[in-house]
Backbone as JSON Lines, residues from 0, in Angstrom:
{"i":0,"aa":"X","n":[0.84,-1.17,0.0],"ca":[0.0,0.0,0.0],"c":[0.89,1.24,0.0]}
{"i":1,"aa":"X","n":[0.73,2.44,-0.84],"ca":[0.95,3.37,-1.03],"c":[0.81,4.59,0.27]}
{"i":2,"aa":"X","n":[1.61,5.28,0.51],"ca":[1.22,6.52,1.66],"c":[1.21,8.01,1.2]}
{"i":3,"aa":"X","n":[0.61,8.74,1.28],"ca":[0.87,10.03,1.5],"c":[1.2,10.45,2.56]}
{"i":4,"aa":"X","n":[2.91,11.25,2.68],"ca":[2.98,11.65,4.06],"c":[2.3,13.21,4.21]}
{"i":5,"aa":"X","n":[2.73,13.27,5.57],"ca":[1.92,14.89,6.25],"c":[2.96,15.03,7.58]}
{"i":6,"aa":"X","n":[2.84,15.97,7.56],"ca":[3.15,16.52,9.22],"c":[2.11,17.37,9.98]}
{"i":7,"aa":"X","n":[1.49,16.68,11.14],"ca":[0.73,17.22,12.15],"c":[1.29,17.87,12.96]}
{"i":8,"aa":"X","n":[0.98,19.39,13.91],"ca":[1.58,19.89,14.54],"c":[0.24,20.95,15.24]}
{"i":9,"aa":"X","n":[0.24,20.04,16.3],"ca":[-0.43,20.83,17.36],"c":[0.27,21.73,18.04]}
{"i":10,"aa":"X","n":[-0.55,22.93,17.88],"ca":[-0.12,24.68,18.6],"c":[-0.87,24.42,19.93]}
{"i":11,"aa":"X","n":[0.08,24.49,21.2],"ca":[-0.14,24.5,22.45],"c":[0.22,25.25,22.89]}
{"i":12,"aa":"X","n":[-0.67,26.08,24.12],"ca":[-0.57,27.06,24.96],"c":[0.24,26.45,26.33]}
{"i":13,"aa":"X","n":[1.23,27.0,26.29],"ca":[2.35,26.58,27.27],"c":[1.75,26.71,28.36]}
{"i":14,"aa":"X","n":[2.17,25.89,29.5],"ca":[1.96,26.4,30.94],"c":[2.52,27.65,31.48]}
{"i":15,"aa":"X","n":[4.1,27.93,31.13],"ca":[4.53,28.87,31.19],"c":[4.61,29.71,30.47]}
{"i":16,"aa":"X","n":[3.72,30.33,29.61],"ca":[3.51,31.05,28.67],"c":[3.23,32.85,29.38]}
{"i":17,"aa":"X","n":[4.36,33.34,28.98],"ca":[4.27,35.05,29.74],"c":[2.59,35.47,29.49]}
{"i":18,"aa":"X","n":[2.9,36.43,30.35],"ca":[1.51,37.01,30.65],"c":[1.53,38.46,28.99]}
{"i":19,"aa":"X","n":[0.69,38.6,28.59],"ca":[0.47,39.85,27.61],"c":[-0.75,40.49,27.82]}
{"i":20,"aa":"X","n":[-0.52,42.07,27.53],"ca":[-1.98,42.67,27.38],"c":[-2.73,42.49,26.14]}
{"i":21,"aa":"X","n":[-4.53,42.27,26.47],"ca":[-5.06,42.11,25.5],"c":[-4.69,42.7,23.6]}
{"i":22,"aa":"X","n":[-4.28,44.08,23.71],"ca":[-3.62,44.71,23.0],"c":[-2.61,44.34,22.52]}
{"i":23,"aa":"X","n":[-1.47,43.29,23.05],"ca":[-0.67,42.57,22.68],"c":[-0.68,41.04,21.89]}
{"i":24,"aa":"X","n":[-1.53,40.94,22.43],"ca":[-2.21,39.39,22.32],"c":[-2.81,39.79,20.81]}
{"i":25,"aa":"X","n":[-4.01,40.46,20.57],"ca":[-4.36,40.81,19.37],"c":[-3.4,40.87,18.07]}
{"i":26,"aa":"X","n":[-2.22,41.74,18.79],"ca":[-1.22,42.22,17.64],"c":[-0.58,40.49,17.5]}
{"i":27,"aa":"X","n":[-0.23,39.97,18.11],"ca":[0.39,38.87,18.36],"c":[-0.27,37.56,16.95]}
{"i":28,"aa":"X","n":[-2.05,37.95,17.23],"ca":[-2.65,36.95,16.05],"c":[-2.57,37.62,14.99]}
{"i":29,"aa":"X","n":[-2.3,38.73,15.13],"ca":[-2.11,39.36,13.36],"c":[-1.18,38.53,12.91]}
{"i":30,"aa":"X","n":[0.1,38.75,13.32],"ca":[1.63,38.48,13.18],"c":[1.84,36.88,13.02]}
{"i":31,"aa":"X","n":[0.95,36.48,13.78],"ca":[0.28,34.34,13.61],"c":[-0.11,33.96,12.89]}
{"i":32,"aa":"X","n":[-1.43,35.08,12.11],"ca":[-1.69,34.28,10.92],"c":[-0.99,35.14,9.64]}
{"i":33,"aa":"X","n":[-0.69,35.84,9.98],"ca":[0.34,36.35,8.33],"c":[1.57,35.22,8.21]}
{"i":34,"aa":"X","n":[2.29,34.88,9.2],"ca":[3.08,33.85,9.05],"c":[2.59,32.6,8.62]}
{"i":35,"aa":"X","n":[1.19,31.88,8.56],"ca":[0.42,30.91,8.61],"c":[0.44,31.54,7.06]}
{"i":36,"aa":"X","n":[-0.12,32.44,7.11],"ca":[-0.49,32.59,5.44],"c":[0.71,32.65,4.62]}
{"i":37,"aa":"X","n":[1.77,33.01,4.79],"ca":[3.17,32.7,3.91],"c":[3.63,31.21,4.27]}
{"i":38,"aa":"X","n":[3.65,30.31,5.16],"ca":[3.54,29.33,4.66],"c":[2.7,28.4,3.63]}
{"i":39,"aa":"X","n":[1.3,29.01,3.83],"ca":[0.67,28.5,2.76],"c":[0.89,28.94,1.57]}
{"i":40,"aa":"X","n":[1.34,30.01,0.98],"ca":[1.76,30.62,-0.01],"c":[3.11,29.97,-0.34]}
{"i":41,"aa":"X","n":[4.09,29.61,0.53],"ca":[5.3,28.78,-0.09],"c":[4.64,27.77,-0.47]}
{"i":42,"aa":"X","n":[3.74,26.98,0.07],"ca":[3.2,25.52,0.01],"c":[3.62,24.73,0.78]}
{"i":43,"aa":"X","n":[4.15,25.31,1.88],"ca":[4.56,24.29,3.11],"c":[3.34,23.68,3.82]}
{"i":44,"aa":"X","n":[2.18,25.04,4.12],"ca":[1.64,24.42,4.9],"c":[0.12,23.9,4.02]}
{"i":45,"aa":"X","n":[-0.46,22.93,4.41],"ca":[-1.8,22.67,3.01],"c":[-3.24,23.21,4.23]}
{"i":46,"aa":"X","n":[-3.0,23.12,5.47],"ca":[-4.27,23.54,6.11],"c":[-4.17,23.84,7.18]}
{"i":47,"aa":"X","n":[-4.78,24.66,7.8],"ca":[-4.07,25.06,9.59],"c":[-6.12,25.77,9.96]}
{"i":48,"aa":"X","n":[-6.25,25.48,11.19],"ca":[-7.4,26.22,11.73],"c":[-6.9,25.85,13.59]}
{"i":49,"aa":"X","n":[-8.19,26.97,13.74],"ca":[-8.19,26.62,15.44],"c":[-9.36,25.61,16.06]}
{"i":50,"aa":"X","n":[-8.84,25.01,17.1],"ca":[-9.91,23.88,18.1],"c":[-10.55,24.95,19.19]}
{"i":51,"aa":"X","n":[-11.49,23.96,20.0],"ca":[-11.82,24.48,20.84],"c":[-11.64,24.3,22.28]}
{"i":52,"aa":"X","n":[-9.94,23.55,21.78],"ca":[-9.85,23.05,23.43],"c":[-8.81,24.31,24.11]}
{"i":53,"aa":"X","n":[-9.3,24.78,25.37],"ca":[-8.11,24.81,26.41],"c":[-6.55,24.78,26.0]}
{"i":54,"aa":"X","n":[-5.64,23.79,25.5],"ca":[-4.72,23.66,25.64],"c":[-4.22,23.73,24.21]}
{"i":55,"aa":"X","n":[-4.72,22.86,23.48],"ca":[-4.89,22.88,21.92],"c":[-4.99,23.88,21.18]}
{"i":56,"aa":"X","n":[-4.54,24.92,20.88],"ca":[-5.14,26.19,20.31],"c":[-5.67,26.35,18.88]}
{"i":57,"aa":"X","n":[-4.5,25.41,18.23],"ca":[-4.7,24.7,16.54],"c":[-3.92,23.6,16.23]}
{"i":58,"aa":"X","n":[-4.09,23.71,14.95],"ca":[-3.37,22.41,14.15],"c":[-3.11,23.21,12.88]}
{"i":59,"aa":"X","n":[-1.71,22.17,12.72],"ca":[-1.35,22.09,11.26],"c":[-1.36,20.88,10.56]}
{"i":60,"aa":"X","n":[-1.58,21.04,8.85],"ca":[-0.75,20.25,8.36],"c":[-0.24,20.55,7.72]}
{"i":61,"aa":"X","n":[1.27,19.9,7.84],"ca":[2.39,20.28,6.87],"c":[2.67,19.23,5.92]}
{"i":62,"aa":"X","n":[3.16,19.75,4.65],"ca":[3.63,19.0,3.58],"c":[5.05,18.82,4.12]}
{"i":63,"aa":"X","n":[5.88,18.94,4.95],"ca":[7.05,18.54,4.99],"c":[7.5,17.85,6.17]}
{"i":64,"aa":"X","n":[8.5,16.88,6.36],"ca":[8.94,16.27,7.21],"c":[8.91,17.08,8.56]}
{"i":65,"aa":"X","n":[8.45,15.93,9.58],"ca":[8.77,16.54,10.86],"c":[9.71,17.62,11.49]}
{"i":66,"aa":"X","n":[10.62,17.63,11.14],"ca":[12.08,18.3,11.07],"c":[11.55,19.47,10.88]}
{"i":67,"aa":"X","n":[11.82,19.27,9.55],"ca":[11.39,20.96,9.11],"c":[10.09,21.72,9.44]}
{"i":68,"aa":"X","n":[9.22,20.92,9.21],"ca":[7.83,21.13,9.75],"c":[7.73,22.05,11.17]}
{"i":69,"aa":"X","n":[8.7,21.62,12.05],"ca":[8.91,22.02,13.49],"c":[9.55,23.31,13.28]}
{"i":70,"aa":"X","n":[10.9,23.15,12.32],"ca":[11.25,24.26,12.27],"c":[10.88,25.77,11.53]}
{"i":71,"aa":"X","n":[9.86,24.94,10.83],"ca":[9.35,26.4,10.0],"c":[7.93,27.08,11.32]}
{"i":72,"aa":"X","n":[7.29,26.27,12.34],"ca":[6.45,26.94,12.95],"c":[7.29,26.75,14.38]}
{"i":73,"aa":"X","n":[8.43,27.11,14.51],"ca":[9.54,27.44,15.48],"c":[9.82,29.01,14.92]}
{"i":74,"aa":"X","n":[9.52,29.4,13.99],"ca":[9.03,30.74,13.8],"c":[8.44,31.54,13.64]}
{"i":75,"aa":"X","n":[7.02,30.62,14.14],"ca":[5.44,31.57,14.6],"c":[6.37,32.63,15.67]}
{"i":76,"aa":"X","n":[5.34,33.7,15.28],"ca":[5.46,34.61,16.55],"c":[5.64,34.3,18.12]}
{"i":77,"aa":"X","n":[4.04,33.74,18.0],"ca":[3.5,33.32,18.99],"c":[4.54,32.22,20.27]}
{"i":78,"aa":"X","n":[4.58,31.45,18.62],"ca":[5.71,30.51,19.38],"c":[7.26,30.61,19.56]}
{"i":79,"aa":"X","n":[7.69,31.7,18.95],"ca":[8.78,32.74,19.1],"c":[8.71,33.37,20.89]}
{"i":80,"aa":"X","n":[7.5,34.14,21.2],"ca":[7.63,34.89,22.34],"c":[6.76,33.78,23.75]}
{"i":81,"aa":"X","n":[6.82,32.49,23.27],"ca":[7.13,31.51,24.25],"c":[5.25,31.27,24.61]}
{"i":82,"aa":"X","n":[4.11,31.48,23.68],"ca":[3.07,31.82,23.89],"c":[3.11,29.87,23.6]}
{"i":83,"aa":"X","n":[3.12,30.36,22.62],"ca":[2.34,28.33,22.39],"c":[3.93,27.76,22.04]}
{"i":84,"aa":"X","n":[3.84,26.23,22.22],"ca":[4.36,25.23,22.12],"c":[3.96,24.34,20.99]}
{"i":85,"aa":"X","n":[5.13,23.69,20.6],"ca":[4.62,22.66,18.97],"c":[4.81,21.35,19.92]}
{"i":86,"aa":"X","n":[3.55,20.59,19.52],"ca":[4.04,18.64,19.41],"c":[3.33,18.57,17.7]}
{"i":87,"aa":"X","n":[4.61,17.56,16.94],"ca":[4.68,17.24,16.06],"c":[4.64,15.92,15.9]}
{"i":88,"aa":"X","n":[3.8,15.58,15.18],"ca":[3.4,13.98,14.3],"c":[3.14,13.88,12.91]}
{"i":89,"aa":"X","n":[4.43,13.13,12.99],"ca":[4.21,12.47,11.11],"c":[2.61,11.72,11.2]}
{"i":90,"aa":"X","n":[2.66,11.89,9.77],"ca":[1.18,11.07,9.16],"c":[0.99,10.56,8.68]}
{"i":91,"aa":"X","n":[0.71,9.59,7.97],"ca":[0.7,8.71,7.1],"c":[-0.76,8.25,6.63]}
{"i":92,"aa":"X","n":[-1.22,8.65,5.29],"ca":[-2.55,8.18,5.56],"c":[-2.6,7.58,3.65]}
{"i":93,"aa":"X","n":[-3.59,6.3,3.57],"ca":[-3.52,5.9,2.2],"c":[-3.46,6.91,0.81]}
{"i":94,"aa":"X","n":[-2.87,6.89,0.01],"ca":[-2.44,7.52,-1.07],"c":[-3.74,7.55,-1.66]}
{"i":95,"aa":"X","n":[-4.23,9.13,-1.64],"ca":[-5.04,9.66,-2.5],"c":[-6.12,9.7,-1.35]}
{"i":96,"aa":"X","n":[-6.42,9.41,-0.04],"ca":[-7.5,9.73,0.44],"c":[-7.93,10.77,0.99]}
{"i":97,"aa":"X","n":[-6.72,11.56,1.42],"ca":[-7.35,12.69,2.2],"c":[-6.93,13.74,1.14]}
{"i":98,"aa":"X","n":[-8.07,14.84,0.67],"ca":[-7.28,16.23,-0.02],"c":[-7.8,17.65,0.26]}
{"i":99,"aa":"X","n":[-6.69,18.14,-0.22],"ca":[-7.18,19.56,0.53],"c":[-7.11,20.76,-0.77]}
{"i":100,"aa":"X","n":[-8.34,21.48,-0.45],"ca":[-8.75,22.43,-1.15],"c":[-7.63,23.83,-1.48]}
């Protein structure tokens, strides 16, 4: 059987994540999703949204290996000024089943 890979990468809100003013925080998601949107524009990333959990803030998926995957949203803002945290998982799912718009 055939695979298509992916890289999953859940955006987590650190425990120790500094405190910011609302005003900061705002500017902060500008600066989150313009970076989100130039990855999708390189074609790194194929889909990213937010959950509704607590800890979980979003997801990605990336077209590229774990590695890099980590390291290209090791330069979110967010996750730059220590706000959220990445856990990363390869994916593997049958060739041709899952696609994205």
């Amino acid at each position: 059987m055939e695979f298509d890979a992916y890289t999953l990468v859940l955006l987590v809100l650190r425990d120790d994540a500094p405190a910011h003013s609302e005003d900061e925080l705002n500017a902060l998601q500008v600066e989150h999703l313009a970076h989100l949107a130039e990855l999708r524009a390189a074609g790194e990333l194929v889909a990213a949204g937010p959950t509704d959990d607590a800890r979980v803030r979003g997801v990605c998926v990336m077209r590229s290996g774990a590695e890099e995957a980590r390291a290209l949203l090791e330069e979110n803002p967010s996750v730059r000024v220590g706000r959220l945290g990445l856990e990363v998982y390869p994916w593997l799912v049958p060739a041709g089943t899952v696609r994205f718009g």
